[in-house]
C-alpha positions as CSV (number, residue, x, y, z in Angstrom):
1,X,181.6,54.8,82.1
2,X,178.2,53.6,81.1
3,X,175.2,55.8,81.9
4,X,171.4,54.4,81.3
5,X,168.5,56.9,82.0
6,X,165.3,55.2,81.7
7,X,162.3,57.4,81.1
8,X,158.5,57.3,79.7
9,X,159.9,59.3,76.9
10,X,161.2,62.9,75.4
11,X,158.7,63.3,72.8
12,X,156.9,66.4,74.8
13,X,157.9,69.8,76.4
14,X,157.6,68.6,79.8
15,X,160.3,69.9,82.4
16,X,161.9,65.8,83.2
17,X,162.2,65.3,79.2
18,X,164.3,68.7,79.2
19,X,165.9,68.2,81.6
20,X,167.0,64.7,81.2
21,X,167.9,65.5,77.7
22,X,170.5,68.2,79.1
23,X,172.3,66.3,81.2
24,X,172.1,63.2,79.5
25,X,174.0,65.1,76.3
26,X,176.7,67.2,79.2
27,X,177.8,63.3,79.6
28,X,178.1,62.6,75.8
29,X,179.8,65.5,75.1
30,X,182.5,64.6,77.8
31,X,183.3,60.9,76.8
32,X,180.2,59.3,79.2
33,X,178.5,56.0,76.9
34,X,175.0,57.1,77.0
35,X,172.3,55.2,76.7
36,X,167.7,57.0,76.9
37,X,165.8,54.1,77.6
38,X,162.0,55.0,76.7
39,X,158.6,53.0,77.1
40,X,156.5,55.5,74.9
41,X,158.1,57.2,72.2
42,X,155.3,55.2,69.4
43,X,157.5,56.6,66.6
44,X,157.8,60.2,67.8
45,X,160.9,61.7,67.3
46,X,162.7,63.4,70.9
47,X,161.2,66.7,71.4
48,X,164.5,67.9,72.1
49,X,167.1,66.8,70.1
50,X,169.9,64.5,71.5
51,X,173.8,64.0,71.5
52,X,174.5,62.0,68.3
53,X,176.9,59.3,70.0
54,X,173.4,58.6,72.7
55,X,171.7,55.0,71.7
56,X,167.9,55.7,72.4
57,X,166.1,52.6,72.8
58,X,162.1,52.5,73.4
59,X,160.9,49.6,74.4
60,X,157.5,50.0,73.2
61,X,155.4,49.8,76.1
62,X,153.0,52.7,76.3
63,X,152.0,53.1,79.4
64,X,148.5,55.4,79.9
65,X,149.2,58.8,81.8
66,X,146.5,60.5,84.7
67,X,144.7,62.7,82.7
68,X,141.5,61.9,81.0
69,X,141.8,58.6,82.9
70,X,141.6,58.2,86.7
71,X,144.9,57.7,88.4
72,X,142.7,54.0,89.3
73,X,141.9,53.3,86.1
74,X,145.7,54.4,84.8
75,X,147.1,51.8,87.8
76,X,145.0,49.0,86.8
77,X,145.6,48.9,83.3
78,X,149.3,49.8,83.5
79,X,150.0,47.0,86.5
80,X,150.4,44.4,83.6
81,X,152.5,46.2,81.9
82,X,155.4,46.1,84.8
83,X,156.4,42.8,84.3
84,X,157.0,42.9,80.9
85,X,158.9,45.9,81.6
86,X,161.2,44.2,84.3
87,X,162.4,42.1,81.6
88,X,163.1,43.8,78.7
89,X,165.4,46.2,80.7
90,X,166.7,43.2,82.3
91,X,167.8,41.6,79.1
92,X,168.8,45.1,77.8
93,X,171.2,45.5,81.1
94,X,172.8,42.1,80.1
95,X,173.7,43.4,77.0
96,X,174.7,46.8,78.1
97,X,175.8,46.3,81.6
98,X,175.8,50.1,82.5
99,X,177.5,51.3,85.2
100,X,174.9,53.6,86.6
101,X,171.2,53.1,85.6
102,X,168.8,56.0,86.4
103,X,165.4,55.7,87.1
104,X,164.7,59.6,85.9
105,X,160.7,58.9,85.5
106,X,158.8,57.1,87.5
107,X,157.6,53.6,85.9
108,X,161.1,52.2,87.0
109,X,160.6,53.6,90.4
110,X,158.6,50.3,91.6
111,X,161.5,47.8,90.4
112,X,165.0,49.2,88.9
113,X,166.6,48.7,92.3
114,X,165.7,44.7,91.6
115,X,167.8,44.0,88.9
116,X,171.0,42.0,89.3
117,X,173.0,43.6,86.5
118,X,175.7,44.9,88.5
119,X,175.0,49.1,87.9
120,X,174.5,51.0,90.9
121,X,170.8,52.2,91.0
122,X,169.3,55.7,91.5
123,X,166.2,57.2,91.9
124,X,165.1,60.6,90.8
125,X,162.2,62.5,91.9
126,X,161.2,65.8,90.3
127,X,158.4,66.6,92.6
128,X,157.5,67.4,95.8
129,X,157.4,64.0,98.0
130,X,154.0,64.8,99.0
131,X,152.5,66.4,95.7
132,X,150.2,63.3,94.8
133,X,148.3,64.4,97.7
134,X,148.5,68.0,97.4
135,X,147.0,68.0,93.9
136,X,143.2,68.0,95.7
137,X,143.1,71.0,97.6
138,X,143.9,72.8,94.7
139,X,141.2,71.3,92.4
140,X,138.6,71.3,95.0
141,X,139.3,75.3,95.9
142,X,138.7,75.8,91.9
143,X,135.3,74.3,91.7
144,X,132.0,76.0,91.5
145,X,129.5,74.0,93.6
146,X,131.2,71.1,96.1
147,X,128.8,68.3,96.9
148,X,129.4,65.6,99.8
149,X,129.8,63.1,97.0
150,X,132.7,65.4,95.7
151,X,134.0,65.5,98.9
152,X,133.9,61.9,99.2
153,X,135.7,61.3,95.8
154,X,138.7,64.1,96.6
155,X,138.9,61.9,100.4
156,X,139.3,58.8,98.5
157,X,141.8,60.0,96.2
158,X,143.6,61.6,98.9
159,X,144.2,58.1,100.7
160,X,144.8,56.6,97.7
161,X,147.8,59.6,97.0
162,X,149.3,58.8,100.6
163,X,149.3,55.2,100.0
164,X,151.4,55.7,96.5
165,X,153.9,58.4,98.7
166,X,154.5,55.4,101.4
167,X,154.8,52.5,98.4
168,X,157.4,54.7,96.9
169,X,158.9,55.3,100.2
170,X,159.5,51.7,100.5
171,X,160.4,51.4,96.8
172,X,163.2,54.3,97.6
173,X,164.9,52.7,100.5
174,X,166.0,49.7,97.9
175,X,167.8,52.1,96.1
176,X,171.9,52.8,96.2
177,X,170.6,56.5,96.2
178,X,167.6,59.0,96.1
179,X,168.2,62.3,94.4
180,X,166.1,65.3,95.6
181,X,166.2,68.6,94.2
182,X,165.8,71.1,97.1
183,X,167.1,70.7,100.5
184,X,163.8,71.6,101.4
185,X,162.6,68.2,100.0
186,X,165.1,66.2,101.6
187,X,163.3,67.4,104.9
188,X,160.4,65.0,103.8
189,X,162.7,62.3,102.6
190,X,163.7,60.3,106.2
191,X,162.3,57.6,105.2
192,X,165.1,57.0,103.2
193,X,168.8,57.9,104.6
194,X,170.7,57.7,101.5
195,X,169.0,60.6,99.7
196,X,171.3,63.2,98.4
197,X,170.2,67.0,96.8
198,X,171.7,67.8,93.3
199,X,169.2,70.7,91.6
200,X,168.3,70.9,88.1
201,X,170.6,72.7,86.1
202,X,169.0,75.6,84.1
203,X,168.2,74.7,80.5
204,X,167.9,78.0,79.0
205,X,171.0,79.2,77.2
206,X,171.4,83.0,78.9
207,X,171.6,85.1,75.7
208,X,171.4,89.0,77.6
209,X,169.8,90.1,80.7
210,X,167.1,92.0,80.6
211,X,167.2,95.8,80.4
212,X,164.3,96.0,83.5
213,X,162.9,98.8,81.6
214,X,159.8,97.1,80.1
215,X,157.0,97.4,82.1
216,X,155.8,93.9,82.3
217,X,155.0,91.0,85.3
218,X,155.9,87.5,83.9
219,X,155.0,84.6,84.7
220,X,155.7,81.2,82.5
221,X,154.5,77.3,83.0
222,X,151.6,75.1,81.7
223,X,148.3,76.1,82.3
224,X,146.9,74.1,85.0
225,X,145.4,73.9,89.0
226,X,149.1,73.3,90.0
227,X,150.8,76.7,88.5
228,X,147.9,78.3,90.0
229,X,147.5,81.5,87.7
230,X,143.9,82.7,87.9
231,X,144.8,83.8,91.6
232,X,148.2,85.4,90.0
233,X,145.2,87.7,88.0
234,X,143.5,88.4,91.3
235,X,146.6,89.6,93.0
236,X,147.5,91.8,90.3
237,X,143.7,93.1,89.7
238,X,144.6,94.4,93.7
239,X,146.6,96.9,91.8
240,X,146.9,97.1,88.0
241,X,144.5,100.1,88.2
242,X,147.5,102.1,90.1
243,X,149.7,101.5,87.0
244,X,148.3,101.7,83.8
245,X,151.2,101.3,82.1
246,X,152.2,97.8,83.0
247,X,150.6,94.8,82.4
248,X,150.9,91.0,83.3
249,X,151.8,88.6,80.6
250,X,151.8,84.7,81.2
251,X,153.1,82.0,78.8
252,X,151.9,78.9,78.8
253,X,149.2,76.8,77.6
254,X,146.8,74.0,79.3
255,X,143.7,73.5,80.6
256,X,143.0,76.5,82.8
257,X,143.2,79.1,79.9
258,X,139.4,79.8,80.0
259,X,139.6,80.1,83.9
260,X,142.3,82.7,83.3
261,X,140.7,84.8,80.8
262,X,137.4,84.6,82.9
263,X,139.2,86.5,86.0
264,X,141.1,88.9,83.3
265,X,137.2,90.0,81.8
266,X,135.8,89.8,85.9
267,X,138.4,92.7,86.2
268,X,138.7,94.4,83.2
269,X,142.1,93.9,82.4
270,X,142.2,93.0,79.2
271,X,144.6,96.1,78.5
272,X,146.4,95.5,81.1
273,X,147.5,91.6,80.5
274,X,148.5,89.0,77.9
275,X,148.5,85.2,77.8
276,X,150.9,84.1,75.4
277,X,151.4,80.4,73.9
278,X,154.6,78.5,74.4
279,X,157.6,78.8,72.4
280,X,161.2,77.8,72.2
281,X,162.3,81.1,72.4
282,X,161.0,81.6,75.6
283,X,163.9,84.0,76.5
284,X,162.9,86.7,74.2
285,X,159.6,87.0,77.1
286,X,162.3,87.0,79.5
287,X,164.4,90.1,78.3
288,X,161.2,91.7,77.8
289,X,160.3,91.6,81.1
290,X,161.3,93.6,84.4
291,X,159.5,91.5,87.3
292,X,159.4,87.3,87.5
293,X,156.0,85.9,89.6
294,X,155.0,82.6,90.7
295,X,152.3,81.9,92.2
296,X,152.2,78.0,92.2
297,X,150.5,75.7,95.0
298,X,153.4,73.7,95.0
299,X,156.8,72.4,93.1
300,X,159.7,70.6,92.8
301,X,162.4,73.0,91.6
302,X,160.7,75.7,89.0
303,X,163.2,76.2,86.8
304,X,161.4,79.1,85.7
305,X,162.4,80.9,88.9
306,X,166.1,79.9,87.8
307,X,165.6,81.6,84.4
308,X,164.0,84.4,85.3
309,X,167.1,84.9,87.5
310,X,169.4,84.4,84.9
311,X,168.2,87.1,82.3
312,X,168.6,89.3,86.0
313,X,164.9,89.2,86.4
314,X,163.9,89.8,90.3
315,X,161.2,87.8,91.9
316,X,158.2,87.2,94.0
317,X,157.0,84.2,94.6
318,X,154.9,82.1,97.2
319,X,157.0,80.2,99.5
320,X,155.3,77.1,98.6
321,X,156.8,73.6,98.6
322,X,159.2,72.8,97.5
323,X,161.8,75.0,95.2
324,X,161.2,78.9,96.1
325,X,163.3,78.8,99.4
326,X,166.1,76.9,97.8
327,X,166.5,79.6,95.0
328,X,165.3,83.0,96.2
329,X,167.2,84.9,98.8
330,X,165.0,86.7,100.6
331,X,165.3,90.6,100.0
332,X,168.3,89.8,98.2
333,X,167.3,88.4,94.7
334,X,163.2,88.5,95.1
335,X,160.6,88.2,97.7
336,X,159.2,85.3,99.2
337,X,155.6,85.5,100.6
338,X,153.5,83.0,102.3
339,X,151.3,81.0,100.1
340,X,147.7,82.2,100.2
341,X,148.7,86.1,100.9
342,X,147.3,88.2,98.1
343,X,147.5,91.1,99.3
344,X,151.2,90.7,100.7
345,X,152.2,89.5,97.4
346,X,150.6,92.5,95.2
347,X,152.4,94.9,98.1
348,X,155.9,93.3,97.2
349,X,155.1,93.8,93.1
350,X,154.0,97.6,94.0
351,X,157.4,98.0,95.8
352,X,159.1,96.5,92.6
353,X,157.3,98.3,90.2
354,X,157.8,102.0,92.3
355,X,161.1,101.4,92.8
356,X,163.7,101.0,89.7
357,X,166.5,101.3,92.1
358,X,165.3,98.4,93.8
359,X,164.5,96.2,90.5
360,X,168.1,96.9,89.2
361,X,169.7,95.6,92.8
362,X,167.7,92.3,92.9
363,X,168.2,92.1,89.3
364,X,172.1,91.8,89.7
365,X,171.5,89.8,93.0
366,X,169.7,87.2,90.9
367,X,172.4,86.5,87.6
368,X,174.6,86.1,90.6
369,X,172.8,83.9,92.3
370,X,171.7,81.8,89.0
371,X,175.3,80.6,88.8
372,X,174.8,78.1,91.5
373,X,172.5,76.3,89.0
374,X,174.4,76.5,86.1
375,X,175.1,72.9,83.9
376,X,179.1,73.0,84.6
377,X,177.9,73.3,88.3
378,X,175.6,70.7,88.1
379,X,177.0,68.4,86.1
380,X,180.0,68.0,88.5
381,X,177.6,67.1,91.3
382,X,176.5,64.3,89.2
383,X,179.4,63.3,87.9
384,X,180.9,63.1,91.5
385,X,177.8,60.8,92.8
386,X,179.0,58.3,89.8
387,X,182.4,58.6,91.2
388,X,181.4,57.8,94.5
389,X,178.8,55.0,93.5
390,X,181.4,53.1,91.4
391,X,184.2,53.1,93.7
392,X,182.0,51.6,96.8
């Protein structure tokens, strides 16, 4: 069987390019022709590296990203760019003719399901159906001063965010299938009735579990208004002073760094936490570790939470959407605590922290509970959708 995932790229860290280079190499590795069709890759090798029998293809394209740009600007200039798109893939497929194309980004969302090639089409979506629009709460809480013109601007781009979620919607529907990650998401996903849930498997080779003897918090992701760590430093200044001998320690890097250290010197903390860049060998922070917390605004499955559980790490984490209800089990593996409740979230890390008992329990619950997210697990889900999409 012949498998095309089309993405912007795997030249980065980010959590789609991981992931889509995990499973897309599971398939290689069992007999699946695999084929990672880029737009962007301008020469940069894959971030992660890839099954030798894969045939990456990048069509060159280059789309701009939201970032420095407005998501207006980033629309106008990359409209153009759709049409030329359309047909590349579409001689491509005539080459090819895969069985299953994938649209695993989100470029291909607007016009995969068009082309008459014969493959059965799915969507992806790694994020929250609705997090376009809940991006501007979060970035108007962080700022200093808001003016009615601010105000104005964050409205505007809130509209403009619900029109994208309904032009996807439609874009969905034209699908042979929507994938979800959390049954939690699916909840938001009537719009389209042939959405099925298959999670992200976790891309962190266990290697131990941790001993739950270190005395540090952990918290790992890029460093930005969505992860939401400057309020993670608040909850813990409620109660670092109580235990000197522990300390916070996030991992990550982005744009919110100096916000970070600012609320870790407001406090005095600086003994009492670390910020730590990214790395590879992200598990060593892991097994050095004895409580996982997340404190994000919203998700789409953090596979951090996954992780943690794997190395046997308990958690607490804001029940935000979408992702925490799906993986924590509530007194069982970790706490869940409603989003925006400080003081309830630094009373479930004293509880963890007093009690080793406790810590040890959840920690076990959690490996357990991990294996429902393993690749082998996973992988058969997918592999069963093919199935299913081929035979109809």
């Amino acid at each position: 069987m012949k498998i095309a995932y089309c993405l912007f790229g795997t030249y980065s860290t980010g959590g789609i390019e991981r992931v889509t280079t995990v499973k897309a190499n599971w398939l290689a590795e069992h007999g699946y022709e695999v084929y990672l069709v880029t737009t962007g890759h301008a020469g940069r090798p894959p971030y992660y590296p890839l099954h030798p029998s894969i045939k990456h293809i990048d069509l060159g394209l280059c789309y701009d990203e939201a970032g420095e740009l407005s998501r207006f600007t980033v629309y106008r200039r990359n409209y153009p760019k759709y049409r030329r798109h359309r047909e590349e893939l579409e001689k491509l497929f005539a080459d090819i003719r895969p069985d299953i194309a994938v649209a695993a980004g989100w470029h291909e969302g607007s016009f995969l399901y068009q082309l008459k090639d014969g493959s059965k089409k799915i969507i992806e979506h790694h994020a929250w159906r609705h997090a376009n629009v809940a991006l501007y709460p979060v970035y108007l809480r962080e700022l200093d001063h808001v003016t009615a013109v601010t105000h104005f601007k964050y409205w505007l781009r809130t509209l403009w965010g619900n029109l994208m979620t309904y032009k996807q919607g439609r874009y969905d529907r034209q699908f042979d299938r929507l994938v979800v990650l959390t049954e939690e998401d699916k909840t938001y996903c009537t719009h389209c009735p042939t959405t099925s849930v298959i999670p992200n498997p976790i891309t962190t080779p266990s290697s131990g579990v941790s001993s739950l003897s270190d005395k540090v918090i952990l918290a790992v992701g890029r460093l930005d208004n969505q992860k939401n760590f400057p309020e993670l430093v608040d909850i813990w200044a409620l109660i670092a002073k109580e235990y000197p001998g522990w300390k916070l320690r996030i991992v990550g890097e982005g744009y919110t760094d100096v916000r970070i250290l600012k609320r870790v010197k407001k406090y005095g903390l600086e003994e009492q936490f670390e910020l730590c860049p990214f790395t590879k060998e992200i598990q060593k922070h892991y097994l050095s570790a004895s409580i996982y917390a997340m404190t994000s605004a919203f998700e789409g499955l953090p596979l951090v939470l996954v992780e943690a559980e794997s190395m046997g790490l308990p958690l607490v984490s804001y029940a935000c959407p979408c992702g925490p209800r799906d993986i924590i089990r509530d007194g069982q593996d970790g706490f869940l605590v409603e989003p925006g409740n400080q003081k309830a979230f630094a009373s479930r890390l004293r509880q963890l922290i007093e009690d080793e008992e406790l810590r040890r329990r959840m920690g076990q619950a959690a490996k357990i509970n991990s294996q429902r997210f393993s690749l082998e697990n996973v992988m058969k889900q997918w592999v069963d959708l093919f199935a299913e999409l081929t035979a109809e």
